[in-house]
PDB file as gemmi writes it, atoms N, CA and C in Angstrom:
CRYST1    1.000    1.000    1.000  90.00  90.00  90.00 P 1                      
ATOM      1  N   UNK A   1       0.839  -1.182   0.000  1.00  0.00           N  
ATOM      2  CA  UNK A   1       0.000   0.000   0.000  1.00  0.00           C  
ATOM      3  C   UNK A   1       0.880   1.239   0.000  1.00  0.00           C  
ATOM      4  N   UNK A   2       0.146   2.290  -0.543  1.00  0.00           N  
ATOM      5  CA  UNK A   2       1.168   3.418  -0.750  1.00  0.00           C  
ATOM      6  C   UNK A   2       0.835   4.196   0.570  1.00  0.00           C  
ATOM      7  N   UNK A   3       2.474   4.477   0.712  1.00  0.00           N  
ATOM      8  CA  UNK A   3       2.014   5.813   2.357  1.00  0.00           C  
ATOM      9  C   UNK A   3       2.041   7.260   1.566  1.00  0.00           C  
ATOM     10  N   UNK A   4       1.338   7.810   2.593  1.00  0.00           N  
ATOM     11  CA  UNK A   4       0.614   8.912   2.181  1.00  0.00           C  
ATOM     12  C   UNK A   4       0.984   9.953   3.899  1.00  0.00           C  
ATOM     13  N   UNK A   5       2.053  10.840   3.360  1.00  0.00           N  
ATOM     14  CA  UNK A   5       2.231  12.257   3.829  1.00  0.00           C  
ATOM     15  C   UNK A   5       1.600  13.297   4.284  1.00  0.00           C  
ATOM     16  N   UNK A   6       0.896  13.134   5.377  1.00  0.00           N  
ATOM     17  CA  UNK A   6      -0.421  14.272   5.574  1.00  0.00           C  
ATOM     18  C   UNK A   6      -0.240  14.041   7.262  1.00  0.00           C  
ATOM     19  N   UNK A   7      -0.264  15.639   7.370  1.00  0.00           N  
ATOM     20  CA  UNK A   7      -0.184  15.980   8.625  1.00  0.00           C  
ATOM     21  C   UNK A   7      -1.478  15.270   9.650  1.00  0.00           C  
ATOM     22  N   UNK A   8      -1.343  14.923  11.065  1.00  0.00           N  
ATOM     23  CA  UNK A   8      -2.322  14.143  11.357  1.00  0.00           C  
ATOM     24  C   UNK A   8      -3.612  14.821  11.220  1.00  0.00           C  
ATOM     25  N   UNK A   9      -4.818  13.992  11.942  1.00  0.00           N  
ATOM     26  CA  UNK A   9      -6.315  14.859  12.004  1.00  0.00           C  
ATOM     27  C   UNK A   9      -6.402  15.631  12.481  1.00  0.00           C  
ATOM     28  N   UNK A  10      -5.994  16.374  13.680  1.00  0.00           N  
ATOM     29  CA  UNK A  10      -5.953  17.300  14.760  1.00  0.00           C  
ATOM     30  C   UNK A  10      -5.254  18.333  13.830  1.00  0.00           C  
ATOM     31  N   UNK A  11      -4.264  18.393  13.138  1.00  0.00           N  
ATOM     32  CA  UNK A  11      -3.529  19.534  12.952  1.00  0.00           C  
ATOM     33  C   UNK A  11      -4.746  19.871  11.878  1.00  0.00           C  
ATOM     34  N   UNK A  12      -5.039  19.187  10.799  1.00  0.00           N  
ATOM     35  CA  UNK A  12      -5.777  19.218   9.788  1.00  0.00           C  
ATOM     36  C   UNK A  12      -7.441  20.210  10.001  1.00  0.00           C  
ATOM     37  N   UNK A  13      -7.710  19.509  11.370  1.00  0.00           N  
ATOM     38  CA  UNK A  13      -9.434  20.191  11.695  1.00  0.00           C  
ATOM     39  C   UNK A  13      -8.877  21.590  12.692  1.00  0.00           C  
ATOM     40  N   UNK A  14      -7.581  21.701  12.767  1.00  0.00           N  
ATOM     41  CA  UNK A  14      -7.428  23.339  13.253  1.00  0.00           C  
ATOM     42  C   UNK A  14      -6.184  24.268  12.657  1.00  0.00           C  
ATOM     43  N   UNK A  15      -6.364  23.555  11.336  1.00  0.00           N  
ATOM     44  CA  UNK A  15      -5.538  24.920  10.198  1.00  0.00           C  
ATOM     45  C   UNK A  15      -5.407  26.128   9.952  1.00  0.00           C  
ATOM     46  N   UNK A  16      -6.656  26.607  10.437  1.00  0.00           N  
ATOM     47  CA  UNK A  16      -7.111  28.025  10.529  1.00  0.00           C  
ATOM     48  C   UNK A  16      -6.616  28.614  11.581  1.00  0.00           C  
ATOM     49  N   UNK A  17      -6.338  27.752  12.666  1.00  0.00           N  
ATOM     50  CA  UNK A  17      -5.340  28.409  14.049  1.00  0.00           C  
ATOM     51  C   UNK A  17      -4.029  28.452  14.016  1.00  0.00           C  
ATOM     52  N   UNK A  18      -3.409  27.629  12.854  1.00  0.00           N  
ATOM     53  CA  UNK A  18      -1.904  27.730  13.120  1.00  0.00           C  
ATOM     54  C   UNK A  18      -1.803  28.395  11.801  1.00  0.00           C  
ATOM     55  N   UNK A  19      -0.294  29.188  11.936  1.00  0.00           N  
ATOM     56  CA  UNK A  19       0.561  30.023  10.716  1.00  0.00           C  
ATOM     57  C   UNK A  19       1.485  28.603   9.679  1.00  0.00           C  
ATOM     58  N   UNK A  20       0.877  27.734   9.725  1.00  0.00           N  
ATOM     59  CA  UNK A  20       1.870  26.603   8.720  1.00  0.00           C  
ATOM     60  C   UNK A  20       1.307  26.366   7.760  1.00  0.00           C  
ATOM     61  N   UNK A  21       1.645  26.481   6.748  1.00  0.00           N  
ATOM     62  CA  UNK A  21       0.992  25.690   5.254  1.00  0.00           C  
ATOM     63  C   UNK A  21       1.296  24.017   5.438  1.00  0.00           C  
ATOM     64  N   UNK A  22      -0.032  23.527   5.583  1.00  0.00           N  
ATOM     65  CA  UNK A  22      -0.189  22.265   5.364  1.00  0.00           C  
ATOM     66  C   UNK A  22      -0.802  21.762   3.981  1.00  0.00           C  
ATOM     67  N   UNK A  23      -0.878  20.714   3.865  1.00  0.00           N  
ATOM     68  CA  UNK A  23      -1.330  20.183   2.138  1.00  0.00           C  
ATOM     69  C   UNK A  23      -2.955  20.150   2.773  1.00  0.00           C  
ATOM     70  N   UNK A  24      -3.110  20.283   1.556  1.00  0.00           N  
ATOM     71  CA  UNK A  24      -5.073  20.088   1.575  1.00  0.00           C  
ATOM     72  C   UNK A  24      -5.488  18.931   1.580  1.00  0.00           C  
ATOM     73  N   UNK A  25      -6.425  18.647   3.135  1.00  0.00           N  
ATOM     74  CA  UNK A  25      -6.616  17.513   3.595  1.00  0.00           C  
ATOM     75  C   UNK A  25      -7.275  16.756   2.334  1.00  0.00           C  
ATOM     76  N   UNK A  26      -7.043  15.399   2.705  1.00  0.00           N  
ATOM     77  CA  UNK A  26      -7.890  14.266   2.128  1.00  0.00           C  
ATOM     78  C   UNK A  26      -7.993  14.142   0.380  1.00  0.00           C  
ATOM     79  N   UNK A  27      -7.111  15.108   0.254  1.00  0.00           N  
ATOM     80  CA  UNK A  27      -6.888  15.236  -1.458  1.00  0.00           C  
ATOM     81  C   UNK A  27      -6.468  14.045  -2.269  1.00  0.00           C  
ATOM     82  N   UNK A  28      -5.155  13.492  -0.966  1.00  0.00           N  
ATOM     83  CA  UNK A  28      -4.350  12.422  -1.708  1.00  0.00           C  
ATOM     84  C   UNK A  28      -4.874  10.920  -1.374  1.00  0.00           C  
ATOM     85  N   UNK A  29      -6.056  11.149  -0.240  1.00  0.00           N  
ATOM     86  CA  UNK A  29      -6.708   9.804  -0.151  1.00  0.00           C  
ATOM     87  C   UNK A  29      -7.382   9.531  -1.295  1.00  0.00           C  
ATOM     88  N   UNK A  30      -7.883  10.372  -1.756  1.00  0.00           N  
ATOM     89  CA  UNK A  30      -9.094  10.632  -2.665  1.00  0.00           C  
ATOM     90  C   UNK A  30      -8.767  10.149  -4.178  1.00  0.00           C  
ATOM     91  N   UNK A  31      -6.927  10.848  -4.176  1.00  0.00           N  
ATOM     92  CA  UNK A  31      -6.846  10.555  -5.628  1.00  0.00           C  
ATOM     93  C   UNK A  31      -6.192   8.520  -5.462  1.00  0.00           C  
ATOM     94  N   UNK A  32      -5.652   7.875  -4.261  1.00  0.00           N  
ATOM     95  CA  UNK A  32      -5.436   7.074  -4.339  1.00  0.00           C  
ATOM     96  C   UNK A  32      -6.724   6.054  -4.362  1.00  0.00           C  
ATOM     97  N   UNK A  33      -7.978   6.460  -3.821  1.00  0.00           N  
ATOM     98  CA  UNK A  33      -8.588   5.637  -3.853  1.00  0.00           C  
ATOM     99  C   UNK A  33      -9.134   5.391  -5.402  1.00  0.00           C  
ATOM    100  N   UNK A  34      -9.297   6.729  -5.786  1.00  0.00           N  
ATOM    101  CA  UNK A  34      -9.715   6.911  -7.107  1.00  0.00           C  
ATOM    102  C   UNK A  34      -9.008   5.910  -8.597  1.00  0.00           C  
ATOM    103  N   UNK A  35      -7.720   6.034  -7.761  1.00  0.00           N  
ATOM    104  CA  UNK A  35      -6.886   4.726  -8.990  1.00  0.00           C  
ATOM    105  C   UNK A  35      -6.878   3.711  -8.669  1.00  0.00           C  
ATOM    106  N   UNK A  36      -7.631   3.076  -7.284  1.00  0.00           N  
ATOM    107  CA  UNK A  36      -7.675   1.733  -7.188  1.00  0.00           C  
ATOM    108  C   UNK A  36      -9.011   1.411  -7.511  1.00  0.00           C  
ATOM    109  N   UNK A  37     -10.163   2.353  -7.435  1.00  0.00           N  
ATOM    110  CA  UNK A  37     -11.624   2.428  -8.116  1.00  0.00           C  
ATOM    111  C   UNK A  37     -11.392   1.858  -9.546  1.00  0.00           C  
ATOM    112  N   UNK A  38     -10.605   2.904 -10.111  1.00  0.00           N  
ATOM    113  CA  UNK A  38     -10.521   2.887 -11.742  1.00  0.00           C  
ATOM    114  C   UNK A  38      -9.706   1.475 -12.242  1.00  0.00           C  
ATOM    115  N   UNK A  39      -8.557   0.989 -11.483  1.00  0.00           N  
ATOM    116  CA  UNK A  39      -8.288  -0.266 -12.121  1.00  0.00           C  
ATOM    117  C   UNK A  39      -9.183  -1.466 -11.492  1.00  0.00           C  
ATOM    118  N   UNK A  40      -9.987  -1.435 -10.559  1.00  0.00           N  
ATOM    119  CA  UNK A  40     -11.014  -2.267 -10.268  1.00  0.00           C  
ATOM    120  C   UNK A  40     -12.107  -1.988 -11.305  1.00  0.00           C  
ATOM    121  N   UNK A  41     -12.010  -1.375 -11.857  1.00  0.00           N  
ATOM    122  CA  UNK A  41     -13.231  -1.074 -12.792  1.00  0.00           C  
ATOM    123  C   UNK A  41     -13.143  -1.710 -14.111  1.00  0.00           C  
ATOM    124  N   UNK A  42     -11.677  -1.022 -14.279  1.00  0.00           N  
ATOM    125  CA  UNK A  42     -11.319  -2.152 -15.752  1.00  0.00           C  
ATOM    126  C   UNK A  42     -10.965  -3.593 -15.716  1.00  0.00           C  
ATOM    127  N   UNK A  43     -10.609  -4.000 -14.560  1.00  0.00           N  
ATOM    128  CA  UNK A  43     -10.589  -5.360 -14.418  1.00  0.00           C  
ATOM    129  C   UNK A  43     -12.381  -6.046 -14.446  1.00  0.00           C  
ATOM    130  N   UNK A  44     -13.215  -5.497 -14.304  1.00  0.00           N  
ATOM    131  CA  UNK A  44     -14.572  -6.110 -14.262  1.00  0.00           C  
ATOM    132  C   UNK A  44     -15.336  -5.779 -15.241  1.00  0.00           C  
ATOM    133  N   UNK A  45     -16.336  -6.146 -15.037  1.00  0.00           N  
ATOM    134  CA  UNK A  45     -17.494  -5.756 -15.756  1.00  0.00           C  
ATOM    135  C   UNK A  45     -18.231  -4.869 -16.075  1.00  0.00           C  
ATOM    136  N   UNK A  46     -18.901  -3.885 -16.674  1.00  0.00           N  
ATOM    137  CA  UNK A  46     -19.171  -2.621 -16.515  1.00  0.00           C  
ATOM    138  C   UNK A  46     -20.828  -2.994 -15.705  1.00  0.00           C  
ATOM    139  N   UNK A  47     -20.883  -2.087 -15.045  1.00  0.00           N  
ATOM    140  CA  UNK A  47     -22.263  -1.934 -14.371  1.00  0.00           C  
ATOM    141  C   UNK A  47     -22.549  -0.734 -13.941  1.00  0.00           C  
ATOM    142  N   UNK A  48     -23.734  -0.262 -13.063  1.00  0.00           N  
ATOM    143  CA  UNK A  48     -24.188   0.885 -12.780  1.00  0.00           C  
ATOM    144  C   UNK A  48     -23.540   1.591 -11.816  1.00  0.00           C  
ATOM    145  N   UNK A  49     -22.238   1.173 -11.228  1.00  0.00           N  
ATOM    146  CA  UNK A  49     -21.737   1.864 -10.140  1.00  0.00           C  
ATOM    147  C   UNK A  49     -21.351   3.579 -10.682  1.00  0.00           C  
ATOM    148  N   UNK A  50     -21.399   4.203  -9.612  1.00  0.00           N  
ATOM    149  CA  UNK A  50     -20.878   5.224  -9.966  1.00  0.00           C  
ATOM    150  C   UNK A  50     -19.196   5.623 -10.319  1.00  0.00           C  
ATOM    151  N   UNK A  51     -19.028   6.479 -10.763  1.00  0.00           N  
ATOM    152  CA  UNK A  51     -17.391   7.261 -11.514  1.00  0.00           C  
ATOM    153  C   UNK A  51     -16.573   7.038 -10.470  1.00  0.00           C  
ATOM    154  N   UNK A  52     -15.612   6.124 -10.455  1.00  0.00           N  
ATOM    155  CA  UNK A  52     -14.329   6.337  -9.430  1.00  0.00           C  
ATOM    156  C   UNK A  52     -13.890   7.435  -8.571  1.00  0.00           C  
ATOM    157  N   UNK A  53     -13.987   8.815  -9.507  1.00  0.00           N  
ATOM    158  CA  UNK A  53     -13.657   9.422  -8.940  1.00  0.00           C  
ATOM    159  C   UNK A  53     -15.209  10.334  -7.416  1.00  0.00           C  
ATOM    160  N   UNK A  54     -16.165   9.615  -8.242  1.00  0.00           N  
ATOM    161  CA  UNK A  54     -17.356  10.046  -7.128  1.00  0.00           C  
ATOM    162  C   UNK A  54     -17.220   9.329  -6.203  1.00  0.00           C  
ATOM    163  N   UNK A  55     -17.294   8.193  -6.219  1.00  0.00           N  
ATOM    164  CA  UNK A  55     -17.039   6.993  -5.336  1.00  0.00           C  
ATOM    165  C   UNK A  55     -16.045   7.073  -4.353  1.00  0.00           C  
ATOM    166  N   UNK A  56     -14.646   7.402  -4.842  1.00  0.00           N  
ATOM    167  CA  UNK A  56     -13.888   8.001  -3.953  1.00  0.00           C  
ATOM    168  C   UNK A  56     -14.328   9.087  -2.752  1.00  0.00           C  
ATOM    169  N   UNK A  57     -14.908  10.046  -3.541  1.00  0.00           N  
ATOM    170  CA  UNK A  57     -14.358  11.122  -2.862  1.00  0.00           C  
ATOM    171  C   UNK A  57     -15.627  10.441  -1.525  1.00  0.00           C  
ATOM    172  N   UNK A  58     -16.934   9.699  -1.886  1.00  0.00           N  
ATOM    173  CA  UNK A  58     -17.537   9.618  -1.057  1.00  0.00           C  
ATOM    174  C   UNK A  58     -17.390   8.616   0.029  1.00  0.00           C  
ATOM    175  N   UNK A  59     -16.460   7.918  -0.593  1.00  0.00           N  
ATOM    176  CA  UNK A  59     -15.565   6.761   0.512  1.00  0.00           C  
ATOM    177  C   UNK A  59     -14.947   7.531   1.904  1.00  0.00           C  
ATOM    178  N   UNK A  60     -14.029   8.814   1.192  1.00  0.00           N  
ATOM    179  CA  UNK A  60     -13.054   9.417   1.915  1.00  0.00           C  
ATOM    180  C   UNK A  60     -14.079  10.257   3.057  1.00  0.00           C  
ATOM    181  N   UNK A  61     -15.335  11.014   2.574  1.00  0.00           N  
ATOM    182  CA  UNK A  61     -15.987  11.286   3.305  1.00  0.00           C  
ATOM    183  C   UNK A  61     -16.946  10.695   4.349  1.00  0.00           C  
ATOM    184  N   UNK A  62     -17.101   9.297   3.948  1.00  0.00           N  
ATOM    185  CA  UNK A  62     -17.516   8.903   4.962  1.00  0.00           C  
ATOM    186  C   UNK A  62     -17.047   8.190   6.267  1.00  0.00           C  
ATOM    187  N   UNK A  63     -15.207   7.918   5.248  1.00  0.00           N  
ATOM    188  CA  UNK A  63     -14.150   7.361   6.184  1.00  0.00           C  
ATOM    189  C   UNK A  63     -14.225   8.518   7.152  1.00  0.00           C  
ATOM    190  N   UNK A  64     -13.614   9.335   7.057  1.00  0.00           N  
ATOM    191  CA  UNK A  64     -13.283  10.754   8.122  1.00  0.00           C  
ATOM    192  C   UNK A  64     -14.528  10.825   8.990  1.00  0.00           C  
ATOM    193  N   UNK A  65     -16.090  10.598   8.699  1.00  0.00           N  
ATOM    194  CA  UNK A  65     -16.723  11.046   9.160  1.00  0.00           C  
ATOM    195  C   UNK A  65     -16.847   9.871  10.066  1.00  0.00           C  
ATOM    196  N   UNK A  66     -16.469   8.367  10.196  1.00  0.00           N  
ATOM    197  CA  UNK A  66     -16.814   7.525  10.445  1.00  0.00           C  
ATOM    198  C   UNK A  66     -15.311   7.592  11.639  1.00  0.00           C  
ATOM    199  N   UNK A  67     -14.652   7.637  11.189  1.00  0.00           N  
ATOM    200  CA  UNK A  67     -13.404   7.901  12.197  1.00  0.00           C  
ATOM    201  C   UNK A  67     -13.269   9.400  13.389  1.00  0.00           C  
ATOM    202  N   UNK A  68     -14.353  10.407  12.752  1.00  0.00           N  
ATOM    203  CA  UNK A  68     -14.520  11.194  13.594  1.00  0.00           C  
ATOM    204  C   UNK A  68     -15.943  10.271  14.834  1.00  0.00           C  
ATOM    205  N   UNK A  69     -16.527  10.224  14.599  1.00  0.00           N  
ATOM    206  CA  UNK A  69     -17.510   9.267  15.333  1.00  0.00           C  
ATOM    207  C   UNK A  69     -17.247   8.529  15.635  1.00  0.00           C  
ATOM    208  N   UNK A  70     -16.678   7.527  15.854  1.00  0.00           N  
ATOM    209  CA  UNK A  70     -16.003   6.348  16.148  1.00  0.00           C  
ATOM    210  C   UNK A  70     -14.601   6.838  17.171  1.00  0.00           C  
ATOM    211  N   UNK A  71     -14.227   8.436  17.368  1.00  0.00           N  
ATOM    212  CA  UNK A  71     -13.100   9.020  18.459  1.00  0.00           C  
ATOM    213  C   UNK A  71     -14.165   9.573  19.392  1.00  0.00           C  
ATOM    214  N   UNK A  72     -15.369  10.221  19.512  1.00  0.00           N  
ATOM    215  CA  UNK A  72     -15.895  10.548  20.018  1.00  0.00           C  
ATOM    216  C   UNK A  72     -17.071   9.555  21.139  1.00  0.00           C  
ATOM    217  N   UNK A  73     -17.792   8.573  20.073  1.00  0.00           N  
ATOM    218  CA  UNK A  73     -18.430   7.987  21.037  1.00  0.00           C  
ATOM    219  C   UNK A  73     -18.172   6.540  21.837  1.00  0.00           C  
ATOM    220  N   UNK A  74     -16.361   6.220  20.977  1.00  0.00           N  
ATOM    221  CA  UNK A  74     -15.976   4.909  21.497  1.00  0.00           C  
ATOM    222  C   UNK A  74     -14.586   5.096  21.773  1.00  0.00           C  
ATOM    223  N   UNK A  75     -13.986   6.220  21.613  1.00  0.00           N  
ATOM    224  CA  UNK A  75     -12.503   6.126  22.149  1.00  0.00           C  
ATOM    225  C   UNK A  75     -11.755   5.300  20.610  1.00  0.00           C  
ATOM    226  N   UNK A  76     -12.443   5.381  19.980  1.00  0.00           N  
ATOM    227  CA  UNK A  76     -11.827   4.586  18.096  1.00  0.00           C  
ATOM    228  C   UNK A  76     -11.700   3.050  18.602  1.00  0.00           C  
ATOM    229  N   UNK A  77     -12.445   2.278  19.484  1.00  0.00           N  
ATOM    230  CA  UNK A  77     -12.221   1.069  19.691  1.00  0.00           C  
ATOM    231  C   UNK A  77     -13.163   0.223  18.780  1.00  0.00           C  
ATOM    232  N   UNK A  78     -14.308   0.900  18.216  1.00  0.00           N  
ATOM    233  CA  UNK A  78     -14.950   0.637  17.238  1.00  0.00           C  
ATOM    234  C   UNK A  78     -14.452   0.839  15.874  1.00  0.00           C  
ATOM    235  N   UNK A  79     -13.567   1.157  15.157  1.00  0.00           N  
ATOM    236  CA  UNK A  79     -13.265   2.072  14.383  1.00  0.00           C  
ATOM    237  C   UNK A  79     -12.787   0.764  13.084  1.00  0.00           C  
ATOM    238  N   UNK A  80     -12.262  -0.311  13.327  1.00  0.00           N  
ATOM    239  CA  UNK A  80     -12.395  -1.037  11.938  1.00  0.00           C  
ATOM    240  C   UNK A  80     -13.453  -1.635  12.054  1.00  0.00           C  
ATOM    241  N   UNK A  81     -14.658  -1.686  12.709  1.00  0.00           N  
ATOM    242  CA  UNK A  81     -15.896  -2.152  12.782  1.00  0.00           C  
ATOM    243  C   UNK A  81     -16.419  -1.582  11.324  1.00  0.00           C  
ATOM    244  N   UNK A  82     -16.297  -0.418  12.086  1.00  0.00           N  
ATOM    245  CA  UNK A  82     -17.370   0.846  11.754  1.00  0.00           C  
ATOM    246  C   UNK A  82     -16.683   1.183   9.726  1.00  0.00           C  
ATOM    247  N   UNK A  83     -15.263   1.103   9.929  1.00  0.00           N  
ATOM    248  CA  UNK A  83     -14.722   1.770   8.621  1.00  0.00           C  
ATOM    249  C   UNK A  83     -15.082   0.373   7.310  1.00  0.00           C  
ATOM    250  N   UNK A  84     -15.152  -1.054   8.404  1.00  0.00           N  
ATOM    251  CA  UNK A  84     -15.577  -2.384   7.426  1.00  0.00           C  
ATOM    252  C   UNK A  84     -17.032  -1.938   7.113  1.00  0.00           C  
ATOM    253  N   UNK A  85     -18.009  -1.993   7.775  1.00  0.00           N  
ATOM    254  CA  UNK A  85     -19.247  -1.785   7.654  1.00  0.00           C  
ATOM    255  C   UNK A  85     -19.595  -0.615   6.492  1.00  0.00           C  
ATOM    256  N   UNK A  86     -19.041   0.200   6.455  1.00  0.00           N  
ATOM    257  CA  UNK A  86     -18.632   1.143   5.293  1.00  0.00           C  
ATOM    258  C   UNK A  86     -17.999   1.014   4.149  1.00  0.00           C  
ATOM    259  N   UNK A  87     -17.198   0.072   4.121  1.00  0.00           N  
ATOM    260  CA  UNK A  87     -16.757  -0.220   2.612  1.00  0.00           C  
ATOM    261  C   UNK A  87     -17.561  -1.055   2.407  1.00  0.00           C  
ATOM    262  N   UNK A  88     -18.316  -2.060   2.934  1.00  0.00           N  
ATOM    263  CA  UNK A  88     -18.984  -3.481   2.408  1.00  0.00           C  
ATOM    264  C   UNK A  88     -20.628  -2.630   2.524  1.00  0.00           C  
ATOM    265  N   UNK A  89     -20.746  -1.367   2.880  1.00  0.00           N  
ATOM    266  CA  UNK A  89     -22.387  -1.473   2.171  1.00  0.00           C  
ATOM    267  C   UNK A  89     -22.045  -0.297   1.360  1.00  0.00           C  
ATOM    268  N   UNK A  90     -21.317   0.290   1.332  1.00  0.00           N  
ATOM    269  CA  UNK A  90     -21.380   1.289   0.037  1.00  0.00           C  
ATOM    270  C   UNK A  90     -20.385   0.329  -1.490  1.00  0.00           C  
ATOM    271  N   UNK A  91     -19.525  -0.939  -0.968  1.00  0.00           N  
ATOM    272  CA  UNK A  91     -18.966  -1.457  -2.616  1.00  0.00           C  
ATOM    273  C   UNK A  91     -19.386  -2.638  -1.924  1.00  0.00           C  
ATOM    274  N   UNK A  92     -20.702  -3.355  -2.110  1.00  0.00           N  
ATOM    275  CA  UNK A  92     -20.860  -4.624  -1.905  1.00  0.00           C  
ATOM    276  C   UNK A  92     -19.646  -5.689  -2.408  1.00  0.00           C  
ATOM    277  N   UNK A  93     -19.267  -5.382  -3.934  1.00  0.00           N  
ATOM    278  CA  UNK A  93     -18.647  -6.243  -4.093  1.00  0.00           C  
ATOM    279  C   UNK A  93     -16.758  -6.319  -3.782  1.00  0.00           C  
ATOM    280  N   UNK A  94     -16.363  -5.558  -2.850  1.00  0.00           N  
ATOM    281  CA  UNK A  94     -15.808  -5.400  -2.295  1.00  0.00           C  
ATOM    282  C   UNK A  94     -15.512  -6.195  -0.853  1.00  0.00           C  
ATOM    283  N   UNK A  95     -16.450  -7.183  -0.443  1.00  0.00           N  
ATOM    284  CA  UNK A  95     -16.583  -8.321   0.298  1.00  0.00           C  
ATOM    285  C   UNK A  95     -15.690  -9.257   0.171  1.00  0.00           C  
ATOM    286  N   UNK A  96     -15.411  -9.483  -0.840  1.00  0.00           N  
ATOM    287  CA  UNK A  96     -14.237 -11.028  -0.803  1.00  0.00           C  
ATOM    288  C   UNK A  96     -13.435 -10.206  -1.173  1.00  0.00           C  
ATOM    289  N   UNK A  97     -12.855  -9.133  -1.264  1.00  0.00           N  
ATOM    290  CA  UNK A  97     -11.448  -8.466  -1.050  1.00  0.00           C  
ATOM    291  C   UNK A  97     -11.027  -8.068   0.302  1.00  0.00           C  
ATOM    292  N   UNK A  98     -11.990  -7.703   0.667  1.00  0.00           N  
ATOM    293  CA  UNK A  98     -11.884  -6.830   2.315  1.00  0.00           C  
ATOM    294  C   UNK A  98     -11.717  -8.840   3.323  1.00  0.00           C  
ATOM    295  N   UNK A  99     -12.092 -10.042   3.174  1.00  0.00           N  
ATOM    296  CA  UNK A  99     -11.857 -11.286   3.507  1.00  0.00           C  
ATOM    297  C   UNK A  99     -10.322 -11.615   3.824  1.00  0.00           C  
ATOM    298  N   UNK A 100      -9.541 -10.659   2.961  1.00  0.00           N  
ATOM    299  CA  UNK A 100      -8.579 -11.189   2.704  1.00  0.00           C  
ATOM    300  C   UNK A 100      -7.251  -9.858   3.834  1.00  0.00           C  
ATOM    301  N   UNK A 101      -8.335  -8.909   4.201  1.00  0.00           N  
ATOM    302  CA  UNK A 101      -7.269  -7.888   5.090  1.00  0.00           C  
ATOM    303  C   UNK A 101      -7.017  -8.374   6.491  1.00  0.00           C  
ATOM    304  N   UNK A 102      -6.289  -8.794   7.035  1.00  0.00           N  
ATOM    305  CA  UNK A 102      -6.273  -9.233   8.164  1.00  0.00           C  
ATOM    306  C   UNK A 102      -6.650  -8.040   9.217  1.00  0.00           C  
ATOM    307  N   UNK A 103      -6.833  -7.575   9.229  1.00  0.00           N  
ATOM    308  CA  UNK A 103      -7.222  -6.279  10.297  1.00  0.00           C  
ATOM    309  C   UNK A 103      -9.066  -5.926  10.122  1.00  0.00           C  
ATOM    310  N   UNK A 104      -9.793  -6.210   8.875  1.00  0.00           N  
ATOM    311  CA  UNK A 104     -10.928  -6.129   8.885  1.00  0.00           C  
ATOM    312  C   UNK A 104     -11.859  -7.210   9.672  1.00  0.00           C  
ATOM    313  N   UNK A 105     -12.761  -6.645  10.284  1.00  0.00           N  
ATOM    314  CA  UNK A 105     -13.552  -7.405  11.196  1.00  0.00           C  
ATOM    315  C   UNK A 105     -14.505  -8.384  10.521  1.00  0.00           C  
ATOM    316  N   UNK A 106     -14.715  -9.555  10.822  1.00  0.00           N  
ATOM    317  CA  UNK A 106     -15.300 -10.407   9.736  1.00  0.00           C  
ATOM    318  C   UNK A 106     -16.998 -10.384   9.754  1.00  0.00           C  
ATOM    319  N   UNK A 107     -17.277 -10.965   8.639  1.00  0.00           N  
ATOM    320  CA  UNK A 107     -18.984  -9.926   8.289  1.00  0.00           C  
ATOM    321  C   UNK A 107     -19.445 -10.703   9.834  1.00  0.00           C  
ATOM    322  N   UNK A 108     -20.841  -9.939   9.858  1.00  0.00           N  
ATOM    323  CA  UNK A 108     -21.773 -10.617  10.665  1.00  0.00           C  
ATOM    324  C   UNK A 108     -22.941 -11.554  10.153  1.00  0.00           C  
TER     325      UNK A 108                                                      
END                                                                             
């Protein structure tokens, strides 16, 4: 997997308080997810899913939003629960890939 250079969450949700130029959050999640969308796409079949790059960006938003919720009402002890449950109902077929991450929580 590719690492990715981005200042943590905390610095990120209070940019506006500090004098540092940081990179613009969640840009580079977005474009990585976006090229693993797009060669999953050409490896299959065409169907009704939406544009890689929509798909992405709405992955990334619901990751952050799911990792912000998941610090707040569980201390992030929920948090590959919550981030599995999110890839497997927004890319169903994304199920027997996510089988194979050892860190993802297995379906229910």
């Amino acid at each position: 997997m590719e690492e990715l250079a981005l200042p943590p969450l905390g610095l990120q949700l209070e940019r506006q308080l500090i004098d540092v130029r940081l990179p613009l959050p969640y840009e580079a999640y977005t474009t990585l997810l976006t090229s693993w969308l797009a060669k999953d796409r050409e490896a299959g079949p065409e169907d009704d899913r939406p544009a890689p790059e929509t798909l992405a960006a709405v992955l990334v938003s619901a990751f952050f939003g799911a990792q912000h919720i998941s610090w707040v009402l569980d201390d992030r002890a929920d948090l590959v629960e919550r981030t599995t449950d999110l890839v497997r109902t927004i890319i169903p077929s994304a199920a027997k890939a996510m089988g194979r991450c050892p860190s993802a929580s297995r379906q229910k």
